[in-house]
C-alpha positions, -999 to +999 in steps of 0.1 A: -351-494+027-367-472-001-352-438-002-384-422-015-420-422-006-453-421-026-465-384-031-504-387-024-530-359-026-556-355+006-589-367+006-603-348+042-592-319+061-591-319+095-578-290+122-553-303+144-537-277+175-498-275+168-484-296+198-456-274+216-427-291+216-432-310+185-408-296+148-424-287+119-410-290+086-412-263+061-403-257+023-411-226+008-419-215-027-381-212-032-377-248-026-360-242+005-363-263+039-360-255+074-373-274+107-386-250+135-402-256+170-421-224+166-460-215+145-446-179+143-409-192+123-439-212+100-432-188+064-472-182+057-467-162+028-446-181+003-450-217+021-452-245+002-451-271+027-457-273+068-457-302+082-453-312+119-442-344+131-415-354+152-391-357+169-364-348+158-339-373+149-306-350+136-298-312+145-271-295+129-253-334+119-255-347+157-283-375+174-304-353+199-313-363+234-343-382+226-357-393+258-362-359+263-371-347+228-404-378+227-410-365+264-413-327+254-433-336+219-457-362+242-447-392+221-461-417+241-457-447+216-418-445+208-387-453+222-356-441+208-347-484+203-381-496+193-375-512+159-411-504+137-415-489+104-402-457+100-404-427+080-380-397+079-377-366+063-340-342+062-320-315+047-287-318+038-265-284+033-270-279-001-306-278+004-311-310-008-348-328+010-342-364+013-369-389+023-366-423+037-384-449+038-375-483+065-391-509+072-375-518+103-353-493+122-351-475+152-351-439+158-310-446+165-304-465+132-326-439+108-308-408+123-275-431+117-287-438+079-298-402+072-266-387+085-246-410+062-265-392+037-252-358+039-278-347+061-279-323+087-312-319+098-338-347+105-373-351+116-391-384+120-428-389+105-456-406+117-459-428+085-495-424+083-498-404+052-507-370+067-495-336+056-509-303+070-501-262+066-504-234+091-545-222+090-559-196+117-530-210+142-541-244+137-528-271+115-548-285+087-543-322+089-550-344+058-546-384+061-543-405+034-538-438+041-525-455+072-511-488+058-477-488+056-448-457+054-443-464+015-478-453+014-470-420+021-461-387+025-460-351+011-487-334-008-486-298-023-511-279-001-512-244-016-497-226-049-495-230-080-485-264-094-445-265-090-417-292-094-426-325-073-410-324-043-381-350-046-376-343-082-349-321-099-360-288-111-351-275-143-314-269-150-279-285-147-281-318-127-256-312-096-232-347-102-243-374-079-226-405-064-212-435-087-240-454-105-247-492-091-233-519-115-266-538-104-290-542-133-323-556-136-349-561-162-390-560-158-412-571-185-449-559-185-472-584-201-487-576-232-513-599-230-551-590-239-565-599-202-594-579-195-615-569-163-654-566-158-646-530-169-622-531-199-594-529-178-562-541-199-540-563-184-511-547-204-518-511-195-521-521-154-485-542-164-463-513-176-478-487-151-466-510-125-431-515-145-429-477-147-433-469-114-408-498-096-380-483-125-386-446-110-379-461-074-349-486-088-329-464-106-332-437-074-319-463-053-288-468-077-303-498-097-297-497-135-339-510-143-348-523-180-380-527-194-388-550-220-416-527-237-420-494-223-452-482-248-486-498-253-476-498-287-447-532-283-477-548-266-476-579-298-435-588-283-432-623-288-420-645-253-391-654-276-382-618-279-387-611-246-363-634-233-337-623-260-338-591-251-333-607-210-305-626-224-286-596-240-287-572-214-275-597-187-298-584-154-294-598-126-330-611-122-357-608-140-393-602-133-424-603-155-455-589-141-492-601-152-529-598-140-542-631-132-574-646-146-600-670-137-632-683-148-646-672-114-647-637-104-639-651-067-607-654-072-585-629-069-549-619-048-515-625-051-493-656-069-457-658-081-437-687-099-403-695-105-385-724-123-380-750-099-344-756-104-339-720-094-333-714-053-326-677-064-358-675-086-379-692-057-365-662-034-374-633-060-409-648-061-412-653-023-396-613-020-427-602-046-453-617-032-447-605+009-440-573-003-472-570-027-491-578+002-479-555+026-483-526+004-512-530-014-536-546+005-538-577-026-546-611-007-523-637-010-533-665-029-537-701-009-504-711-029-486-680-033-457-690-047-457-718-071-426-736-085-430-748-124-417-778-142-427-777-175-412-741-191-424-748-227-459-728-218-468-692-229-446-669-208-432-696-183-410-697-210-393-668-198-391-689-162-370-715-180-353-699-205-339-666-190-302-668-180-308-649-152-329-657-120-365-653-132-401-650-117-433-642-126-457-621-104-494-616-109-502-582-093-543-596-086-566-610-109-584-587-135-614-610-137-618-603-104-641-569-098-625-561-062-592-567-072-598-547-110-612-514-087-585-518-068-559-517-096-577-490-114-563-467-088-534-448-100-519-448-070-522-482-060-504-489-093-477-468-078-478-487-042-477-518-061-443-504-084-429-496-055-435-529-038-420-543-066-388-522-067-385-532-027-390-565-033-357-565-061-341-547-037-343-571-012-329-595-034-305-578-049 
């Protein structure tokens, strides 16, 4: 589960009739949430935010009827115990919006894991990456993407450019729970690997380092970075696995673009020292979730075990304390696999696939 979900701008509009039956979910230009039933409850002046989805899943802290809720909203394709990916946004009473993100949960088990998060109100999304406000009586639709939940969910429709939803305004930070002991440590490359394009390797490394800390350390994962400029790009391997060594992580992961003679190849590998089961795990974790996020083939050998650590940055493999793997996020050399990771926000699919992935491990 990733408590958070990829904020992604929309591409093409498309009018959509409000379904009666089905919630909408609303934040104004106050920040403030509500859910309604009702186009007319929709704030038009002052909205931020309206987005209808459905059902509901919580309603002032209890589990509705849902046979009858997906019979009112014409849900033909859920069950209230079908286990599929699910996406869910809610309000707790301080106001608070909370999105989750689950791989596998029924409507049951998300309204259980959003209620053991404070909140009180809950609506389920499709996971298809639309977002929509109130236009003429209609709702403008915009889709994204329609590959997986993490993929998804809230753009800013209207206004002026505000605070991210999900992020904390300006001002005191209200206290939050006990940090997570757990600690882990990513290490962009800083190698000079360069795509058709001028792509750098290092550049693609770190943005993909960057974004799996902002989803770690939201999840209550302490997340180091061996380099976090362009700048500490000329860190020796040595270095980099002092700096593993000193912090004691958990695991460790260092993150490359591969390269290749041919411009064919391209995807998804990982490697891990053979000795280590838990390092053979880590890689196996990177690589499945890579894939399902990102749309990055999988290599014919994905995950490769190495017996000879005395090699460039399989050093780290061998000589980290910690569990240790090495993923290549696609091949630069590759032009499909380059356009791809030009993408800003497929280098924040693939953080976050990365943070999942530690998080399944962990």
């Amino acid at each position: 589960m990733v408590p958070e979900g990829l904020v992604a701008d929309s591409e093409q509009i498309y009018k959509w009739p409000h379904v009666p039956g089905r919630p909408i979910f609303t934040v104004d230009r106050s920040r403030r949430a509500a859910f309604t039933y009702s186009l007319s409850d929709v704030p038009v002046d002052g909205r931020l935010l309206a987005l209808e989805a459905g059902p509901m899943i919580l309603e002032d802290g209890r589990v509705p009827d849902f046979d009858s809720l997906l019979r009112q909203g014409q849900f033909n394709d859920w069950t209230a115990t079908t286990r599929t990916q699910q996406v869910a946004v809610g309000r707790t009473n301080d106001g608070t919006i909370l999105h989750v993100v689950a791989l596998a949960l029924n409507l049951l088990e998300l309204a259980a894991f959003k209620r053991e998060r404070g909140c009180v109100q809950a609506m389920k999304l499709d996971g298809g990456g639309s977002t929509g406000l109130m236009e003429d009586g209609n709702f403008a639709l915009a889709f994204r993407t329609r590959r997986l939940p993490n993929a998804i969910v809230m753009t800013q429709v209207s206004g002026p450019q505000t605070t991210p939803l999900g992020t904390t305004p300006p001002g005191p930070t209200p206290p939050g729970p006990t940090p997570s002991k757990k600690r882990v440590m990513l290490d962009p490359s800083g190698t000079s690997v360069t795509g058709p394009n001028g792509t750098r390797e290092g550049d693609i490394a770190l943005a993909v380092c960057l974004a799996a800390r902002r989803t770690l350390e939201r999840s209550g994962v302490q997340c180091l970075l061996t380099r976090e400029q362009a700048q500490d790009e000329g860190m020796t391997v040595e270095e980099r696995i002092h700096r593993c060594n000193s912090a004691s992580p958990a695991c460790f992961v260092t993150v490359h673009c591969g390269q290749s003679p041919d411009p064919g190849v391209r995807g998804l590998d990982a490697f891990h020292w053979y000795r280590s089961g838990d390092g053979r795990r880590l890689a196996e974790s990177l690589v499945e979730r890579m894939w399902q996020s990102t749309g990055l083939n999988k290599r014919p050998l994905p995950v490769l075990a190495v017996h000879s650590g005395e090699t460039g940055y399989f050093r780290t493999l061998k000589y980290t304390y910690p569990p240790a793997a090495m993923l290549d996020a696609g091949f630069l050399t590759s032009p499909a696999d380059e356009a791809l990771l030009l993408q800003p926000c497929n280098q924040a699919l693939a953080g976050n696939a990365l943070a999942t992935a530690l998080l399944d491990w962990l």
